[in-house]
C-alpha positions as CSV (number, residue, x, y, z in Angstrom):
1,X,125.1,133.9,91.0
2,X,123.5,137.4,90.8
3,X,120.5,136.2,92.5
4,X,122.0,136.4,95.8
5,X,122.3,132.8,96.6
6,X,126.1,132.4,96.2
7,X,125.9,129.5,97.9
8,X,124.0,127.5,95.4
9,X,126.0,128.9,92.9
10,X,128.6,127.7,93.5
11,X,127.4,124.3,95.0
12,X,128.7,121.2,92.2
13,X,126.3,118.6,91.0
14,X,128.5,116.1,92.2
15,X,131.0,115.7,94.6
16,X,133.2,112.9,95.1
17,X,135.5,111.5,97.9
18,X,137.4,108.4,99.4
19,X,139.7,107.1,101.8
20,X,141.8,104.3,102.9
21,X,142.6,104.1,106.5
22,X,144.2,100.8,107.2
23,X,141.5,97.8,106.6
24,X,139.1,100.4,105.6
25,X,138.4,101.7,102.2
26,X,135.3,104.4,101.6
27,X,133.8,105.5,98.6
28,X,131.5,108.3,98.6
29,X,129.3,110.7,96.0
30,X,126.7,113.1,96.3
31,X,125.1,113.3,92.9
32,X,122.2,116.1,92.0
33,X,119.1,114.1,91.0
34,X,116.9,114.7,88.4
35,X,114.5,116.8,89.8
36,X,116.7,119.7,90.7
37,X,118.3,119.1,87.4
38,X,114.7,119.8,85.9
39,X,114.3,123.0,88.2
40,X,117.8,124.2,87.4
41,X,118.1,124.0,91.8
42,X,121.4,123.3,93.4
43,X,122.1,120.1,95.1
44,X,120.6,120.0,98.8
45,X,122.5,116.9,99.9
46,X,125.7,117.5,101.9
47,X,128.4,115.0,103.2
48,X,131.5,114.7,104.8
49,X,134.5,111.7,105.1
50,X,137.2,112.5,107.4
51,X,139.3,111.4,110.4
52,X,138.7,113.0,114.3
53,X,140.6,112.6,117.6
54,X,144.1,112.1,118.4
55,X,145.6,108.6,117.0
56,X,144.9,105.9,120.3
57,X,141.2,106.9,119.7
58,X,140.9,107.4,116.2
59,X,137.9,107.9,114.6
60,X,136.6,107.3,110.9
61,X,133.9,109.8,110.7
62,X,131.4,109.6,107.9
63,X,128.2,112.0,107.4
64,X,125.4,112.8,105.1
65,X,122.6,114.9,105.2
66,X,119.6,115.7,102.9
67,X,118.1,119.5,102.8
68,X,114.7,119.8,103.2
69,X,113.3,120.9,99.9
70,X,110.5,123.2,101.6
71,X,113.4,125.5,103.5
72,X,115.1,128.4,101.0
73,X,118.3,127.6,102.5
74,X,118.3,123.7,103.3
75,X,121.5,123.0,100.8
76,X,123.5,125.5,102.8
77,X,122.1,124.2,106.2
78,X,123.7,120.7,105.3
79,X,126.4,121.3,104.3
80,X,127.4,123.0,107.7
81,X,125.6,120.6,109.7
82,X,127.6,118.0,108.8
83,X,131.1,120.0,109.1
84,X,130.3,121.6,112.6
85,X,129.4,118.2,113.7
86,X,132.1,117.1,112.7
87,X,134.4,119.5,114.7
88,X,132.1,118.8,117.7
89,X,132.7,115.1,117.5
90,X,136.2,115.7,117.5
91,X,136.0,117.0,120.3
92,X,134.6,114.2,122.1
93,X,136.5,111.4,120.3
94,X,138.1,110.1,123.6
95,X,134.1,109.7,125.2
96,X,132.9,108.3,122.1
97,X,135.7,105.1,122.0
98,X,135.6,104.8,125.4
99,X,131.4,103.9,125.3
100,X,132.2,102.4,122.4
101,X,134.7,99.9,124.3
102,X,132.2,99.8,127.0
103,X,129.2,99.2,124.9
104,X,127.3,102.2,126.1
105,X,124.0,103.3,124.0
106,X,123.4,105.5,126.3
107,X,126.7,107.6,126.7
108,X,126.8,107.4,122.9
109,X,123.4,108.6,122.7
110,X,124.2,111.9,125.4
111,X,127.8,112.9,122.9
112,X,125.3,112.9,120.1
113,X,123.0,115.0,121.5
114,X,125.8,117.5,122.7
115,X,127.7,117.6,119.7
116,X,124.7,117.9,117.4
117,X,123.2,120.9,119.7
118,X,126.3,122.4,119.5
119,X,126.5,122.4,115.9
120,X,122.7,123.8,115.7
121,X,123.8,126.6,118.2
122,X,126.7,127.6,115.5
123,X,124.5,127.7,112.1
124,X,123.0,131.5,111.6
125,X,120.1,132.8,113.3
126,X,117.4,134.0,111.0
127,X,118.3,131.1,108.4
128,X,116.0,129.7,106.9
129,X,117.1,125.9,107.4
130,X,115.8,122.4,107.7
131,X,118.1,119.2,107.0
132,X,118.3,115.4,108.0
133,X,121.7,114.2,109.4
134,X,123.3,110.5,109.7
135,X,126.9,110.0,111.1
136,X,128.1,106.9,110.9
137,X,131.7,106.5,113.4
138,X,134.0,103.6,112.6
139,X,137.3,103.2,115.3
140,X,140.8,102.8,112.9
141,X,141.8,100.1,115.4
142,X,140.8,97.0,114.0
143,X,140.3,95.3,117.3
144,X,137.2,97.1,117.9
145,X,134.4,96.0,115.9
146,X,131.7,98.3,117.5
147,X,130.6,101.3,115.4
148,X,128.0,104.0,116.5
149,X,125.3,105.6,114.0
150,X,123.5,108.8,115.6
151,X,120.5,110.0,113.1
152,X,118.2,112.4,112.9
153,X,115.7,112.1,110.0
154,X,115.2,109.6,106.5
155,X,118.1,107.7,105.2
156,X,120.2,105.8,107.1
157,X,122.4,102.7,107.5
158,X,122.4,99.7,105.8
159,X,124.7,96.5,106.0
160,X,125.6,94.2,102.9
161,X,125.8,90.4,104.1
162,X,125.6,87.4,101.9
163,X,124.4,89.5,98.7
164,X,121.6,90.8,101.0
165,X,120.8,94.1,101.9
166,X,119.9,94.5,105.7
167,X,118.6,97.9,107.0
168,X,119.9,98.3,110.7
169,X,117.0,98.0,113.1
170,X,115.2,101.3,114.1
171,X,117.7,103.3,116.4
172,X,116.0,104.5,119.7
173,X,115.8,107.9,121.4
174,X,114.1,106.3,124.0
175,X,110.7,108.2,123.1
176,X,107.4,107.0,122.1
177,X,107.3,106.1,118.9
178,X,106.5,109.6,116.3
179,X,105.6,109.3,113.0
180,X,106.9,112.8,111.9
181,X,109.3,113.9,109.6
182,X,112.8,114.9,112.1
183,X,114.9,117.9,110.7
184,X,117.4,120.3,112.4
185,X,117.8,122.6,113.9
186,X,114.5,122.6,115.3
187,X,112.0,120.0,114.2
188,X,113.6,117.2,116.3
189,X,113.4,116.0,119.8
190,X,116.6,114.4,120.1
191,X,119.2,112.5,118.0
192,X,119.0,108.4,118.0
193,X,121.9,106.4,118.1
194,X,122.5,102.7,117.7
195,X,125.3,100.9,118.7
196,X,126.1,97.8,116.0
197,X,129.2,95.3,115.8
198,X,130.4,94.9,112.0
199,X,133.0,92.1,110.9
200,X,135.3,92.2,108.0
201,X,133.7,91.4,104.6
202,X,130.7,92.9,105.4
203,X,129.7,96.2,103.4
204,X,128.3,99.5,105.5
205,X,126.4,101.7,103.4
206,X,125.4,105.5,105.2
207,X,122.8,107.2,102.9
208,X,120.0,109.8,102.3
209,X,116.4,108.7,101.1
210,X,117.8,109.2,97.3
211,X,119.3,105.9,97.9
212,X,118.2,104.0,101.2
213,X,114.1,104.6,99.7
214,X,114.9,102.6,96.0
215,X,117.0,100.1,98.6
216,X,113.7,98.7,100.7
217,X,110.3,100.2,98.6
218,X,109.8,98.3,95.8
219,X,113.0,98.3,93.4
220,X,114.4,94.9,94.2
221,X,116.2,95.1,90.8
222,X,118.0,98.5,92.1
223,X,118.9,96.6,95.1
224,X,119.9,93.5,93.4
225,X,121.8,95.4,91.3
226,X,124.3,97.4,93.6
227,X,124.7,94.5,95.9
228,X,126.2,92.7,93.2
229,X,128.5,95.5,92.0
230,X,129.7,96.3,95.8
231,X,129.5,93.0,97.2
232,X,132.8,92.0,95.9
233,X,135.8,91.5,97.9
234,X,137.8,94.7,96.9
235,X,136.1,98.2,96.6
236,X,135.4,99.7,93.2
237,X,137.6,102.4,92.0
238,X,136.2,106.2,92.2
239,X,135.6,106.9,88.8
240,X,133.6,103.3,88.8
241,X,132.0,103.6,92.0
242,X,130.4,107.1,91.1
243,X,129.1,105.5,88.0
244,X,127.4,102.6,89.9
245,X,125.9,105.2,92.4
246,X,124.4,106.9,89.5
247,X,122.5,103.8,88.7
248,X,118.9,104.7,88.2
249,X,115.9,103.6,90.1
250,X,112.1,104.4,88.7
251,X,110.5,107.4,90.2
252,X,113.2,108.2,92.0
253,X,114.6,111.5,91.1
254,X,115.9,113.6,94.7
255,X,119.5,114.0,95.5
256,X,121.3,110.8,96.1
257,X,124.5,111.0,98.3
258,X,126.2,107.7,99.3
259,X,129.0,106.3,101.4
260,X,130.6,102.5,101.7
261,X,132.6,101.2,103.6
262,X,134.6,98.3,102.8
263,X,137.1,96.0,105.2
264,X,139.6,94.0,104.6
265,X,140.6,90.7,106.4
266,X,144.3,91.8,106.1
């Protein structure tokens, strides 16, 4: 605390959340990994589960984002990307389920953009910040089975279909193709968003690399192993599902922060 960085201090190792909105139950945690734990660092993934725009265009908003270990303040710079965002998003709620009625990329692409630049424009000049961000926005109507990712950076969405594991394709800016590493508030070019139709019993999952990396490079017994334990039909309690997303994977020892998504057919 006395170090000046109240911020970390007062950050928690792990943080813990859910929902049930209708169909849809979520389950999220953001858990310190090892390697901070070793360092005695604070936890530099953020996230945020919550509900925006007024109840004919309801959204369910869910975001994480990973701090970039390199910048001093990267776990404060997630944790207020993903809030501001949020408020911006609210904002625009109406836009966002009506392109997501009419199936516009594109719209949905331009209210990411604004909403994200928005946010950028509201963290604190002169901070030294750097962060990934994934929302993932799911309409409380259960007639509409589109939902919208936007993304900026690792991690990302996954869906869980027949005990598999599918990572959604890659999301387009409509850019060349760039290999680098994407961060706000400044090393980014624009914010991707892909458009995706989900039916009930299928299983979203919205992560940062402490969780999507064990999913698809070379830990099929990780991946095995959570697909079985969220796979089932009903979502796994809190205490339970915490537990599960603490499930280790070797060599893999960042921040992990998860959220699921489960639908019911009734």
């Amino acid at each position: 605390m006395r170090d000046g960085d109240h911020f970390a201090a007062l950050t928690p190792a792990v943080l813990l959340d859910g929902a049930q909105v209708g169909r849809l139950t979520v389950r999220a945690a953001s858990i310190r990994g090892d390697s901070h734990n070793w360092e005695g660092s604070c936890r530099q993934d953020s996230m945020t589960v919550t509900r925006v725009g007024p109840p004919e265009a309801e959204l369910l908003l869910l975001a994480v984002a990973d701090g970039v270990g390199s910048a001093a303040h990267s776990h404060e710079g997630s944790y207020l990307v993903t809030r501001q965002t949020a408020l911006h998003l609210d904002r625009e709620a109406e836009n966002i389920h009506a392109a997501l009625l009419a199936r516009d990329e594109g719209e949905l692409r331009a209210i990411a953009n604004k909403a994200v630049a928005g946010a950028v424009g509201e963290l604190r000049i002169g901070q030294d910040y750097a962060t990934t961000l994934h929302v993932l926005l799911v309409p409380t109507d259960a007639r509409i089975r589109e939902r919208v990712v936007f993304s900026v950076g690792d991690g990302g969405l996954f869906v869980l279909l027949d005990g598999q594991w599918h990572q959604t394709d890659q999301v387009d800016d409509g850019s060349l193709l760039d290999t680098r590493t994407e961060a706000l508030p400044h090393a980014y070019r624009s914010v991707k968003a892909k458009l995706l139709y989900s039916e009930p019993g299928q299983v979203l999952l919205l992560g940062t690399d402490g969780i999507t990396n064990p999913l698809t490079q070379r830990d099929p017994a990780f991946a095995q192993h959570l697909a079985h334990a969220w796979g089932g039909p009903q979502a796994p309690s809190l205490s339970d599902f915490l537990w599960q997303a603490q499930t280790r994977a070797k060599s893999y020892d960042d921040d992990r922060t998860v959220i699921c998504v489960w639908e019911g057919t009734e």
